[in-house]
C-alpha positions in Angstrom: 217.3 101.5 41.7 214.1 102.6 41.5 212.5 99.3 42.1 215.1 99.6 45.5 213.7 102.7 46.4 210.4 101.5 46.2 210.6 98.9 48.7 212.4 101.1 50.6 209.7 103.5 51.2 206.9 100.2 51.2 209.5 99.1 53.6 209.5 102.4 55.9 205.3 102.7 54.9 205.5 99.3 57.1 207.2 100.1 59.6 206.0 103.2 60.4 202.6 101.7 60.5 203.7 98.8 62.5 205.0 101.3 65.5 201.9 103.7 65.2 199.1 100.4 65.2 200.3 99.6 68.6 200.1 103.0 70.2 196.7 103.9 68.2 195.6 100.7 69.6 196.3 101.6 72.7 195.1 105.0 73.0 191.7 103.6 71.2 191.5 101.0 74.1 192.5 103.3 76.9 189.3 105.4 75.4 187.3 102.6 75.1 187.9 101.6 78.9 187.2 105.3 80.0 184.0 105.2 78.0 183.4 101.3 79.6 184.1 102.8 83.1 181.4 105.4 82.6 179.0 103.8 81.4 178.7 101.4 84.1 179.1 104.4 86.9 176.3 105.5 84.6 174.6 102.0 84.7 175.5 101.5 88.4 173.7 104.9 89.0 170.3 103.6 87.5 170.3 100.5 88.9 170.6 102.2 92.6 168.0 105.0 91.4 166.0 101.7 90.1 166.3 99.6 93.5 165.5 102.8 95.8 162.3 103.3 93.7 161.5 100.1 94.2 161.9 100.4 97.8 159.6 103.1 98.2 156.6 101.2 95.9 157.0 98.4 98.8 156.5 100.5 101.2 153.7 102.4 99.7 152.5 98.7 99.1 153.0 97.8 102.4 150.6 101.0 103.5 148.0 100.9 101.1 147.5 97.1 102.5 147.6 98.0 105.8 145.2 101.1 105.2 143.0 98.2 103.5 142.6 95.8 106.4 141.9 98.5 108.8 139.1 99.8 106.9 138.0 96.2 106.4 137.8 95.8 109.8 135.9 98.9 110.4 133.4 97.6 108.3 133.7 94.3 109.5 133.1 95.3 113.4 129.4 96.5 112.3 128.5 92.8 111.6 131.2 90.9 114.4 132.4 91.4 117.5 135.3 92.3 116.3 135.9 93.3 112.9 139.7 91.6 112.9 137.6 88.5 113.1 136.9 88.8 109.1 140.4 87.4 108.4 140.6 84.5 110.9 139.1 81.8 108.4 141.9 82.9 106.0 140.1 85.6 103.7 142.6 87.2 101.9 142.4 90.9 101.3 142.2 90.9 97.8 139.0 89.0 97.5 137.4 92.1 99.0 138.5 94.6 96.1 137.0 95.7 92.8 138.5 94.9 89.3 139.8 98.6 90.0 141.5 97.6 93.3 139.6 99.3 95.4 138.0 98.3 98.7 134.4 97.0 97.5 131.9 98.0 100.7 129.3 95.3 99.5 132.1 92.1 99.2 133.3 93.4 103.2 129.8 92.9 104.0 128.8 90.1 102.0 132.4 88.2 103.5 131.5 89.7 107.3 127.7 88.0 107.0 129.1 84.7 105.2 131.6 84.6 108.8 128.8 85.7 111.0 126.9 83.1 109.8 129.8 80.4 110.0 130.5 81.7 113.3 127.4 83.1 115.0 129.0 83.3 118.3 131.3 86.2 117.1 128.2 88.4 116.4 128.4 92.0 118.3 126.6 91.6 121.6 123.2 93.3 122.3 123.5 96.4 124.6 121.6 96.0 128.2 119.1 98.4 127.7 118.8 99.6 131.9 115.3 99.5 133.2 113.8 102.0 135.9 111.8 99.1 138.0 109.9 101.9 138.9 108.4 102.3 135.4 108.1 98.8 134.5 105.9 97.6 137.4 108.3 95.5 139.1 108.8 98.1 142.2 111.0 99.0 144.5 111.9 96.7 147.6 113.1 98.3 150.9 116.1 96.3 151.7 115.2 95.6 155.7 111.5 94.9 155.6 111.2 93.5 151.8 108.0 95.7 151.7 106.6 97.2 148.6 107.1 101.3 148.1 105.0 101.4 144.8 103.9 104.7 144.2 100.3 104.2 145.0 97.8 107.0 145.8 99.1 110.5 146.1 98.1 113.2 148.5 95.6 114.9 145.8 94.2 111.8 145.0 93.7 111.3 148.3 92.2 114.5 149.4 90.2 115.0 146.1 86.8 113.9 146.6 85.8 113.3 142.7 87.4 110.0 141.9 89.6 109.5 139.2 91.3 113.3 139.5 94.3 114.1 140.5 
């Protein structure tokens, strides 16, 4: 009998453990999943933090470059005619910076006088320097009779009688 009894309670052991696996199992997955579920809101979360920091370092980017060119050009116009004429043979903007990347002033310059010389007819025009005609001899012409109204003698000159005093 007491072998009976035995498997009796190996027998109720079994079956007790059989009917609390499947619910332990259960309740272990359903915990699992809640865990699963937040760590991908958790997941999800970094990867939108992630993306909208990467937006905002492509836009910096995208400033920095354009904060570049203009200063370029700046430097550019004081060797061209126009300084946007720097990057019309291709130059790329980062030929111009340091190993720091920073805008080197003497590779804008050196690029701006290897373009010049490439292109001499984009070199900044001369200014007209305006000319009295008065002062440089040439005179002014009365526009009915054409004549001559140099300044010539004046009125002391003329009514000084030592020569050469005005």
């Amino acid at each position: 009998m007491s072998e009976n009894a035995i498997d009796t309670e190996a027998a109720v052991g079994a079956a007790v453990e059989a009917e609390t696996t499947p619910v332990e199992a259960a309740t272990v997955d359903a915990a699992e999943a809640v865990d699963d579920r937040g760590a991908g809101r958790e997941a999800a979360k970094w990867r939108k933090q992630l993306r909208d920091t990467e937006a905002q370092l492509a836009e910096t980017n995208d400033r920095l470059t354009a904060l570049q060119r203009g200063e370029v050009m700046r430097l550019a116009a004081e060797h061209l005619a126009d300084g946007a004429d720097i990057f019309r043979d291709g130059l790329d903007l980062s030929a111009l910076l340091d190993d720091d990347g920073n805008l080197s002033h003497a590779k804008v310059v050196e690029a701006a006088q290897a373009t010049l010389a490439a292109h001499p007819h984009w070199s900044p025009r001369k200014p007209v320097v305006k000319r009295n005609p008065a002062s440089v001899g040439a005179g002014l012409r009365s526009g009915a009779t054409g004549t001559d109204h140099r300044p010539g003698v004046s009125w002391a000159g003329l009514l000084n009688t030592r020569a050469g005093v005005d």
